[in-house]
Structure formats: structure tokens, C-alpha cells
C-alpha positions in Angstrom: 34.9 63.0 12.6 37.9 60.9 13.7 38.8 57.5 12.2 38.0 55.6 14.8 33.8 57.2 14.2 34.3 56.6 10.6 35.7 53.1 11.0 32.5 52.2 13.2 30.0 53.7 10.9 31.5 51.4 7.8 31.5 48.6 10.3 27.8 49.4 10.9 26.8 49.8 7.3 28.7 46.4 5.6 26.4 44.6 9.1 23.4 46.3 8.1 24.0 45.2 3.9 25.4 41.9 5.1 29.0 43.0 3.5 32.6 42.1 4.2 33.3 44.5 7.2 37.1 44.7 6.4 36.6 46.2 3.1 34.0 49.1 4.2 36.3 50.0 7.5 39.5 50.8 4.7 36.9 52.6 2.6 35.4 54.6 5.5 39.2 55.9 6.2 40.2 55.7 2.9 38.7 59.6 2.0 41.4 60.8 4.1 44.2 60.1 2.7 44.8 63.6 1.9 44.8 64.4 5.5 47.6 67.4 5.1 46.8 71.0 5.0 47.2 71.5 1.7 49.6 74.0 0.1 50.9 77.1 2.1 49.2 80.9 1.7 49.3 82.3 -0.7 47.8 79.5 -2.6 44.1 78.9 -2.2 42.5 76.0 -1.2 40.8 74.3 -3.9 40.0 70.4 -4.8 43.5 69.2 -5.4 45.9 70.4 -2.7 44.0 70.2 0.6 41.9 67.9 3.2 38.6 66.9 2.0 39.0 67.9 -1.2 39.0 65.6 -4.4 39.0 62.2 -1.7 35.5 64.2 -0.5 34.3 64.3 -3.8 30.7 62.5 -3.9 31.7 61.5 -8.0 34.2 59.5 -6.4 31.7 56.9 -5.0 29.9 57.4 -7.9 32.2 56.2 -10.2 33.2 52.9 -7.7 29.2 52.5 -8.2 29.7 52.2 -11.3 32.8 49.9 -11.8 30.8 47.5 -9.3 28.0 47.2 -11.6 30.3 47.0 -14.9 32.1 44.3 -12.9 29.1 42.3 -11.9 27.9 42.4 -15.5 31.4 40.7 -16.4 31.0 38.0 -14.0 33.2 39.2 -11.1 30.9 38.8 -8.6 33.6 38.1 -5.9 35.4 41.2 -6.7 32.0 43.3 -6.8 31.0 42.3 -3.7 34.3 43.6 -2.0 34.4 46.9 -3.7 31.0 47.5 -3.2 31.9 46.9 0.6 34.6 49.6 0.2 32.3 52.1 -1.2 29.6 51.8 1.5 32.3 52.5 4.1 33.6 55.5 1.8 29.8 57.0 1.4 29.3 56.4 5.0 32.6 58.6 5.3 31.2 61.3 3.3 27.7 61.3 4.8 29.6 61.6 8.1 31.5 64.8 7.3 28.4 66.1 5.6 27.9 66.6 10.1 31.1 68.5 10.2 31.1 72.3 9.7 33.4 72.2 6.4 31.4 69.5 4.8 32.2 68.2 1.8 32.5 69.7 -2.2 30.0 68.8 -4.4 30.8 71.0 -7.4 34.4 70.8 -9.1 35.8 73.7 -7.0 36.8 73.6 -2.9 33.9 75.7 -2.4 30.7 75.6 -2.5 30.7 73.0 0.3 27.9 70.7 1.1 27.4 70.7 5.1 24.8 70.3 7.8 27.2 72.2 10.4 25.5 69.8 13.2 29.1 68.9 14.7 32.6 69.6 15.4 34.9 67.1 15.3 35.9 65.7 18.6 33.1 67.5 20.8 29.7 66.4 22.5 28.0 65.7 19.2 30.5 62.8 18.1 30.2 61.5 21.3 26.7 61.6 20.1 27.4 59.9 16.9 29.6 57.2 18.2 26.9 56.3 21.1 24.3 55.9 18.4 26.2 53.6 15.7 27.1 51.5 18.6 23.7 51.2 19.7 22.8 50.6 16.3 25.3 47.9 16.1 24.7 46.0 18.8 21.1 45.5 17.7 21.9 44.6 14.1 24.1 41.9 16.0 21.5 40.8 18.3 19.6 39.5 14.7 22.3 38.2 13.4 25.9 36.4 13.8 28.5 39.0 13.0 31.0 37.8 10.2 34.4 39.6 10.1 36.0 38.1 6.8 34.1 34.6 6.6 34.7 33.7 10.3 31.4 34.1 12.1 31.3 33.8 16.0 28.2 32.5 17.8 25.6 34.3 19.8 27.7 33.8 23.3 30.2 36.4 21.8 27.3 38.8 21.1 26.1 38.6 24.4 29.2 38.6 26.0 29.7 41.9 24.3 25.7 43.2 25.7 26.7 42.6 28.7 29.7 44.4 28.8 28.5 47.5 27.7 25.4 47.0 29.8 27.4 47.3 32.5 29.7 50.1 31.4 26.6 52.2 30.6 25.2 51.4 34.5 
């Protein structure tokens, strides 16, 4: 998936939890920080030298799951909300590649791979994707006044925004 797919599915998510949005669109880009290729032939591939490899790891969620709930218990509620913002955006990161023909490792080696194989990144099924977390989005907005780091913005906005795509999609 691109960023810009990942950026709007994190978007979609911290609406849907009622989350900081800012936080979960870092997080759903965040996985690919190791975007290179990885080390040269004749090394193999394997969790530490190449794209979605250790940043694809679903333990790495896991254990932000975690530090949220051991912050919450210390009274950093503030804190916990944002990085439990941050690692809906990265799950929804991983559940997105979990489309893509190489998938995602979920032992502690590059392969085996978890992966639907639905999608290939850039073609007709991201289009797909993109179409339906929009859709998606602009409903969860309808309910509700979208808040992008405390600032909300009145219904006029949302249905200034309807409209527009109403008319693009004519």
C-alpha cells in the first residue's frame, strides 16, 4: 500500500475510536521506516536488514499495547491516550499489508509471511481500498464533528466536504 492509503486508514481508525488523528497517521507510516531493500545478494533477507521486516513485526504493537496499559496504570493517562493513537495507526498499517502479496512476518524469521495476497500495491485493488476508507470516513464524520488535535470544525465543513466528493463521484 502507499502512504498516502495507510495515512487515511489511521485517519479512519483514531475517528472511529474517537483518538488524536495526528498520532495514528505517524503510526500508520511509521512501519516503514525501513523502506530500503535491505542488504545486497548474497545476503538473505531476514527480519533485520530489509522492508517489512522487524517494523512489520505484529510483537511490535504488541508491546506498545502493553506500555499503554502500564502507563495508564501509572497515571499517564495523557500520554496513553496518544500512544495508543499511534498504535492503532501502526496495526492499521500492518492489517493493510496483510492485503499485499508479501504480507507481513509473524514468526522471528523473514519468512514465513502472513498474507492474504488480495492486492498489489498501486493497482485496481487500492484504488479499491482507498474508495472504501473514504467512504467509510465520510460517514463516521456525518455522526460526528471531526477533531484534528483539539480543534473541531462544525458540520458546514463536513458537508462542504459531501458535497465535493458528491460531485466528483457524478
Amino acid at each position: 500500500m502507499t502512504a498516502g492509503t495507510h495515512i487515511l486508514a489511521g485517519i479512519l481508525v483514531a475517528t472511529l475510536l474517537k483518538l488524536p488523528v495526528l498520532p495514528a497517521a505517524v503510526g500508520s507510516i511509521f512501519p516503514d521506516i525501513d523502506v530500503g531493500k535491505g542488504l545486497p545478494p548474497p545476503y538473505k533477507r531476514n527480519l533485520l536488514n530489509s522492508h517489512r521486516g522487524i517494523t512489520h513485526h505484529p510483537v511490535i504493537p504488541l508491546c506498545l499495547l502493553l506500555l499503554v496499559f502500564f502507563l495508564r496504570m501509572k497515571g499517564f493517562y495523557g500520554v496513553s491516550v496518544y500512544l495508543l493513537s499511534f498504535t492503532v495507526g501502526y496495526i492499521s498499517h500492518l492489517l493493510l499489508d496483510v492485503l499485499n502479496p508479501l504480507g507481513i512476518p509473524y514468526k522471528f524469521s523473514y519468512y514465513p509471511r502472513l498474507t492474504l495476497k488480495l492486492m498489489k500495491t498501486g493497482k485496481l485493488g487500492e484504488i479499491f481500498v482507498i474508495l472504501l476508507l473514504i467512504s467509510t470516513l465520510l460517514a463516521a464524520v456525518s455522526v460526528e464533528d471531526f477533531q484534528i488535535l483539539g480543534f473541531s470544525f462544525d458540520g458546514k465543513l463536513v458537508h462542504l466536504i459531501k458535497n465535493l466528493v458528491e460531485e466528483v463521484c457524478r
